[in-house]
C-alpha positions in Angstrom: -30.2 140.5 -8.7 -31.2 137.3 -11.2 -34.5 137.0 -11.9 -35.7 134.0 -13.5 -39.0 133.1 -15.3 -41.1 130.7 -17.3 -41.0 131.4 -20.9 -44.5 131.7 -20.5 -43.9 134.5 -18.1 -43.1 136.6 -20.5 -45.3 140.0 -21.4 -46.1 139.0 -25.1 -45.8 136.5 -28.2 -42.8 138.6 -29.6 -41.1 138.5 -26.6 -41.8 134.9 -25.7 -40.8 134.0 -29.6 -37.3 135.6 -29.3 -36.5 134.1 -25.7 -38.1 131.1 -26.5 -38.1 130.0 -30.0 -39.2 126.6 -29.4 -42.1 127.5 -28.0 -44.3 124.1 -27.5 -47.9 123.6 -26.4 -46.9 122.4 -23.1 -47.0 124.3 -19.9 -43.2 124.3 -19.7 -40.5 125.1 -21.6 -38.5 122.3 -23.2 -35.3 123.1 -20.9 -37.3 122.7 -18.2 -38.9 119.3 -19.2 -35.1 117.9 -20.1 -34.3 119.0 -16.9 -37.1 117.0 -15.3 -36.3 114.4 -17.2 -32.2 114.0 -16.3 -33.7 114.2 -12.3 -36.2 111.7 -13.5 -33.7 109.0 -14.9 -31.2 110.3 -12.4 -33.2 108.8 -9.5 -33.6 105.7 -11.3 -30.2 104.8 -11.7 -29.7 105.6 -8.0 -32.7 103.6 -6.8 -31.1 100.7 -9.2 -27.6 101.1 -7.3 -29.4 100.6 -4.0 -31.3 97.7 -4.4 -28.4 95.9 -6.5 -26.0 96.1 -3.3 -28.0 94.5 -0.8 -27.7 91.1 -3.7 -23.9 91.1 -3.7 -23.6 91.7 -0.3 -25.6 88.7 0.5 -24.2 86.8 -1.8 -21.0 86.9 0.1 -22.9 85.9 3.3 -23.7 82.3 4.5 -23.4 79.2 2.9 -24.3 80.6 -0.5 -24.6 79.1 -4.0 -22.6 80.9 -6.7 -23.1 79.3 -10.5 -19.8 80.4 -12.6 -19.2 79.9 -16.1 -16.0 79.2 -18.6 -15.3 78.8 -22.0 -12.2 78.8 -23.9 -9.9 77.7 -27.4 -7.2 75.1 -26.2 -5.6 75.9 -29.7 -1.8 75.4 -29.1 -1.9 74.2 -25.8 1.8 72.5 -26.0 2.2 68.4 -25.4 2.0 67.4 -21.4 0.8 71.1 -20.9 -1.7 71.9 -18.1 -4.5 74.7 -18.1 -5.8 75.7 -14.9 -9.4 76.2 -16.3 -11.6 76.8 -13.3 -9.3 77.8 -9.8 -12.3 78.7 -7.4 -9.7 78.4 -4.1 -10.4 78.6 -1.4 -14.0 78.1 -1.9 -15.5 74.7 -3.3 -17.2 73.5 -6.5 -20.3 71.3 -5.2 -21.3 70.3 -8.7 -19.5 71.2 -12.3 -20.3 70.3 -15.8 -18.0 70.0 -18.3 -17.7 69.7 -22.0 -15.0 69.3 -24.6 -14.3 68.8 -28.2 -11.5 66.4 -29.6 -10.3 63.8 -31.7 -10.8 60.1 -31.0 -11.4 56.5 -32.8 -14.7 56.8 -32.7 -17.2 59.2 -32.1 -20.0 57.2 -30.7 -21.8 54.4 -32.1 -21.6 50.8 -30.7 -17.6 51.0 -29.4 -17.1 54.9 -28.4 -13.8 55.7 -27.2 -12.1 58.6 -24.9 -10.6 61.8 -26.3 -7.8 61.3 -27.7 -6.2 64.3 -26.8 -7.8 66.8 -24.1 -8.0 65.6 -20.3 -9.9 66.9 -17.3 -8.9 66.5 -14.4 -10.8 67.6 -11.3 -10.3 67.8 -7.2 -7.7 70.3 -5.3 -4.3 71.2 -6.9 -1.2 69.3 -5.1 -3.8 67.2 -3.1 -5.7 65.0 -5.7 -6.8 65.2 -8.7 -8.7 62.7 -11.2 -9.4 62.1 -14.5 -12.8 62.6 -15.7 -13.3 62.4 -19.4 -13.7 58.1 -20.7 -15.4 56.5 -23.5 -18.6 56.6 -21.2 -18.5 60.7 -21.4 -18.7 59.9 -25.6 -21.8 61.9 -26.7 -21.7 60.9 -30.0 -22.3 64.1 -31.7 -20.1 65.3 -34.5 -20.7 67.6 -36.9 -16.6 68.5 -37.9 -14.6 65.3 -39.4 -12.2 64.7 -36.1 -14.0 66.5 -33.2 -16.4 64.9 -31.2 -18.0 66.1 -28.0 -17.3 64.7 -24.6 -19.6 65.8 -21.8 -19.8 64.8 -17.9 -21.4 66.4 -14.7 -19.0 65.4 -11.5 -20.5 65.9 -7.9 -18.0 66.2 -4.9 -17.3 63.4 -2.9 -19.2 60.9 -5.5 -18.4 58.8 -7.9 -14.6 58.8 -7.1 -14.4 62.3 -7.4 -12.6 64.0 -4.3 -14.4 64.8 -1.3 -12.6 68.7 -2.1 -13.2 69.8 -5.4 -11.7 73.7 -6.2 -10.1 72.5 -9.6 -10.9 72.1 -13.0 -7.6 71.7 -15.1 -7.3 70.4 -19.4 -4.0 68.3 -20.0 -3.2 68.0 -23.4 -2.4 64.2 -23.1 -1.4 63.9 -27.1 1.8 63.9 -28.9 1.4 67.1 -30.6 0.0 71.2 -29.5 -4.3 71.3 -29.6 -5.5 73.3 -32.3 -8.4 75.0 -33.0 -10.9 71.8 -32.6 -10.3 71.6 -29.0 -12.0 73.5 -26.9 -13.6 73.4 -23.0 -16.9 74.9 -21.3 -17.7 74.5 -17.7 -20.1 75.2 -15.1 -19.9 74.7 -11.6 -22.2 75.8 -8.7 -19.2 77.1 -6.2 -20.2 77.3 -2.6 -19.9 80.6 -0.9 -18.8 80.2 2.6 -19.7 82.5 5.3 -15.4 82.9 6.6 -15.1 85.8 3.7 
């Protein structure tokens, strides 16, 4: 037979001290607080878990916005190579906004001109896909001799862009492999659709 008890429980202080020899002011002893404690952030954890799940199951549900993010180096992307950047197939990319750094003639002012090197290229793979980046995407801001920053937001179906857009992809268009000036960051709002 176990019998268990407080450390209070105990018949006097010498006893107590020897069982318990962190005897605190509190009402309980310390194991029995920790223990309290560990059920304490035990069902917080749990109640966490179940109200997270309900979110991503929804967000699979319906016609659902999803924002997604990318950033990466292009640094010895070869001549003529492709990057598939952003593949968001078989959903859709509503809206994306995208920015790079390269080399060109001139980095804003009166007559800004095109990257020299990096291309995007946005719609559906093997169906269409269309250049994005021009002189007009020329932020002007430079802050490294040779890199300048190109920025442009592309809608769906406007603008010339394709009607089906589940593609962002960077060509190195130059003559020789990107280095490390050359990079890419995206974000597109992707839409969720409810055939998953």
């Amino acid at each position: 037979m176990v019998i268990t008890a407080s450390c209070y429980d105990l018949p006097d202080r010498a006893s107590a001290q020897a069982s318990c020899p962190q005897r605190t002011n509190h009402r309980r002893c310390p194991v029995e607080s920790h223990r309290q404690y560990l059920v304490g952030v035990g069902v917080l954890l749990v109640l966490a878990l179940v109200l997270t799940l309900p979110t991503h199951h929804a967000a699979a549900k319906g016609d659902d916005l999803q924002l997604i993010a990318a950033s990466s180096m292009l640094a010895g992307l070869a001549p003529g190579a492709a990057f598939p950047f952003i593949d968001t197939t078989p959903h859709t990319i509503a809206r994306a906004h995208v920015a790079i750094t390269d080399a060109t003639p001139s980095c804003g002012g009166a007559n800004p001109a095109a990257p020299s090197n990096v291309q995007v290229l946005v719609g559906q793979a093997g169906v269409a896909l269309v250049s994005v980046m021009t002189a007009a995407t020329n932020t002007g801001i430079s802050t490294t001799t040779g890199q300048c920053v190109f920025h442009v937001t592309v809608t769906a179906g406007e603008n010339g862009i394709p009607k089906t857009v589940t593609d962002i992809v960077v060509r190195n268009g130059g003559s020789s492999s990107l280095t490390g000036i050359n990079t890419v960051t995206a974000s597109a709002t992707v839409r969720v659709h409810e055939s998953e």
